[in-house]
N, C-alpha and C positions, 0 to 999 in steps of 0.2 A: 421451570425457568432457570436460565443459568444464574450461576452467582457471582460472578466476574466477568468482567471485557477488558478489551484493549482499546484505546482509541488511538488511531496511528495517521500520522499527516505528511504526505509529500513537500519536502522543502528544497532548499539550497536548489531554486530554479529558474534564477537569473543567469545574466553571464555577462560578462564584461562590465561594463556600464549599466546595463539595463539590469531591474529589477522587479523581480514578479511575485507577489503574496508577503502578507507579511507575519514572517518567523519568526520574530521575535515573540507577538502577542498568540500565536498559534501555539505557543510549547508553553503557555500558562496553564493550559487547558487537557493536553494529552498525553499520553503517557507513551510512546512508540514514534518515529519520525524517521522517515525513508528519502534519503539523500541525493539529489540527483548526481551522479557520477562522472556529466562531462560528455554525454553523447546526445542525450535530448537538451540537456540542459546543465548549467551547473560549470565550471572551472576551478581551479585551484587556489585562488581567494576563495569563493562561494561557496566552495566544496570546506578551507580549512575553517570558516565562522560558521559556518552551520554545523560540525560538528562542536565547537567552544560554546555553543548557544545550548545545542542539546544536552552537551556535560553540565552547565550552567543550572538547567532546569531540572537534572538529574528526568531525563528521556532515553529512552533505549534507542540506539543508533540501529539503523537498517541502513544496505543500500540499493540506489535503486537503478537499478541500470536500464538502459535503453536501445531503443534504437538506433544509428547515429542521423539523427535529424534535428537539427537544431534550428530550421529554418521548420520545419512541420511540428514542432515542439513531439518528436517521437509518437504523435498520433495518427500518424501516414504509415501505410504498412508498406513491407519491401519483401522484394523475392531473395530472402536468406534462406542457407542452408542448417541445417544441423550443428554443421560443423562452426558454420558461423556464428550462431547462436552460442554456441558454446566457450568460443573465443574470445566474442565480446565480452561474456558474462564475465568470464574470467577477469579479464583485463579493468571490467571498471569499478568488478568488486575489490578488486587488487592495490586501483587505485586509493579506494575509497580505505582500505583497511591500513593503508598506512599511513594515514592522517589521523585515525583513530589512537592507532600505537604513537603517533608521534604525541598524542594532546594523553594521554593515558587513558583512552577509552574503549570498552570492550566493544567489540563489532556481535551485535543482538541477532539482526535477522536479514536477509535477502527477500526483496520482494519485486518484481519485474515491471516496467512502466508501460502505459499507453497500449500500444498498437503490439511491441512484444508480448503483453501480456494478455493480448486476446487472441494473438495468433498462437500462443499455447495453447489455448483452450479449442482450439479445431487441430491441431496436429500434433500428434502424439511425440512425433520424432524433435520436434522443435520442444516439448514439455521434458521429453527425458533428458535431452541435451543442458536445458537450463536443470534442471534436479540435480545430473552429475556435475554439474560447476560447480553448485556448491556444494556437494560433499565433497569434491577435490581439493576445493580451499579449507571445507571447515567442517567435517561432519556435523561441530557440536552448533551450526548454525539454523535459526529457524526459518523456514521458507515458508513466506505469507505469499498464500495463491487463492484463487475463486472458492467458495464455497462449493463443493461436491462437483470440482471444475476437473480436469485430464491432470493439471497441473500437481495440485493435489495428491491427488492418486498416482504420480510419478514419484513426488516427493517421499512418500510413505514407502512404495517398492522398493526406494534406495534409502532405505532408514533413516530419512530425514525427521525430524517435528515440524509439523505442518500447523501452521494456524490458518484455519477456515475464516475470509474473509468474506464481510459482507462491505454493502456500499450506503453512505446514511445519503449522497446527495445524488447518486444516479436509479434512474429505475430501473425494474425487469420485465426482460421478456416470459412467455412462460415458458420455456424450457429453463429456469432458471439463470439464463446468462445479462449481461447487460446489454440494454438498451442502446443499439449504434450512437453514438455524436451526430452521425448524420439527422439524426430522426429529432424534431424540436421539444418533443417531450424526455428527450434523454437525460435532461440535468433537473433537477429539484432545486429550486432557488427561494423557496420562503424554508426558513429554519424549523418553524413548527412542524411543516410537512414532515421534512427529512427527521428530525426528535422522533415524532408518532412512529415513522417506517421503524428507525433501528427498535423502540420500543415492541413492536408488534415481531418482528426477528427475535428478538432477546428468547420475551417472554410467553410465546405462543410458537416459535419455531419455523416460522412460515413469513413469507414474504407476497404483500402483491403485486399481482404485475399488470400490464397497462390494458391488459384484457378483462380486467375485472376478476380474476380469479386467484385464486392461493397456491404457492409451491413452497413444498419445504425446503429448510436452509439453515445453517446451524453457523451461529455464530461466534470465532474465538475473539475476531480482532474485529473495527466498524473502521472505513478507510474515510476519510474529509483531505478534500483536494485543495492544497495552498491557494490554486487558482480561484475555485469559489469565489464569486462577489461577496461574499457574507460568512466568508471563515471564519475569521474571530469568533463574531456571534451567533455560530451554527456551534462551533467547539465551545463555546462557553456554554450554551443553552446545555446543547446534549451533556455534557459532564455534571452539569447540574442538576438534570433531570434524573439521572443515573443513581447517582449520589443519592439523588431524594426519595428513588424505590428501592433504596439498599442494597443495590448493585454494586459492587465492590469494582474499580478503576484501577487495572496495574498492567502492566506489560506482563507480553504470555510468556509462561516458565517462572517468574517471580512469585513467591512463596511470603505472603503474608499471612 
């Protein structure tokens, strides 16, 4: 059983006027927060309070780039290139990282959103593309990717630290990937459920998936989605739970 997690939440994923999940009560609970950067979601108000929030809560800043769809909240996939892939990443971790230096906050991890981050996990060329973004901004930065995903395994080739991400509110397929959005058993919406899942991940190393059977899966960080109906009390529950089988809660790479 491990001895530590991360619990990491997608924030700053409103825009303009409109406001979606609420940050504030989500960063009482976790310790990692991946910022939206302004292509699926997110602007430059929204982008600078959610990183004041996560300094505030003492949270490791990520960001979180996307695709540029803000009308598909970045879960619509698109016919990008490599090259694109790599352009984008650049630019919106770039944005993101100087709002960090402006509030004095260190920039933690890169972690890729929605529809980006599953077309990593079917093309290699689109995974190495994002991998070399971020060591071009930041070697010393941690790329949170799928558990035993392509992504992953890009990261590592270009001597990234990789934390292996699991998911507490979506399910699996058995190849170990996630469950389409298309499909209605995609998302886990009682809090207990998704508790039990990361619990059986932790400490048994396996995951199951909607076929009734087990795949292995090793988890650094457990990912809860701002959107959630029940974030607050999915992040409260799970930290607590955690807590209570002396599972030790810190962002990865931190040394307690």
């Amino acid at each position: 059983m491990k001895g530590s997690i991360d619990i990491n939440v997608d924030l700053g994923e409103g825009f303009g006027r409109y406001r979606l999940g609420e940050d504030e009560a989500l960063l009482s609970w976790v310790t990692s927060a991946n910022i939206a950067c302004g292509y699926h979601a997110g602007d430059p108000q929204v982008m600078g309070r959610a990183v004041v929030l996560a300094k505030t809560h003492k949270v490791a800043v990520g960001a979180h780039p996307g695709l540029p769809d803000l009308l598909g909240f970045g879960r619509r996939e698109m016919n990008v290139s490599a090259s694109d892939v790599y352009h984008m990443t650049v630019y919106q971790v770039g944005a993101l990282l100087a709002f960090t230096r402006a509030h004095q906050v260190r920039l933690h991890h890169v972690k890729p959103h929605g529809a980006l981050y599953n077309m990593a996990e079917r093309d290699p060329a689109l995974a190495e593309a994002l991998a070399q973004a971020v060591v071009d901004i930041d070697p010393t930065l941690v790329l949170y990717a799928l558990a035993g995903g392509l992504l992953a395994k890009a990261g590592r080739e270009q001597g990234l630290t990789v934390a292996e991400e699991v998911f507490a509110d979506r399910t699996y397929q058995a190849d170990g990937k996630l469950t389409p959005r298309t499909n209605p058993q995609a998302v886990i919406t009682d809090p207990a459920e998704a508790v039990a899942q990361v619990l059986t991940m932790i400490k048994e190393g396996v995951v199951e998936t909607l076929d009734g059977g087990k795949h292995p899966i090793n988890a650094d960080t457990v990912c809860l989605h701002g959107d959630h109906p029940h974030a607050p009390a999915l992040a409260q529950a799970l930290r607590r739970r955690l807590q209570a089988e002396g599972i030790i809660v810190k962002p990865v790479g931190e040394v307690r």
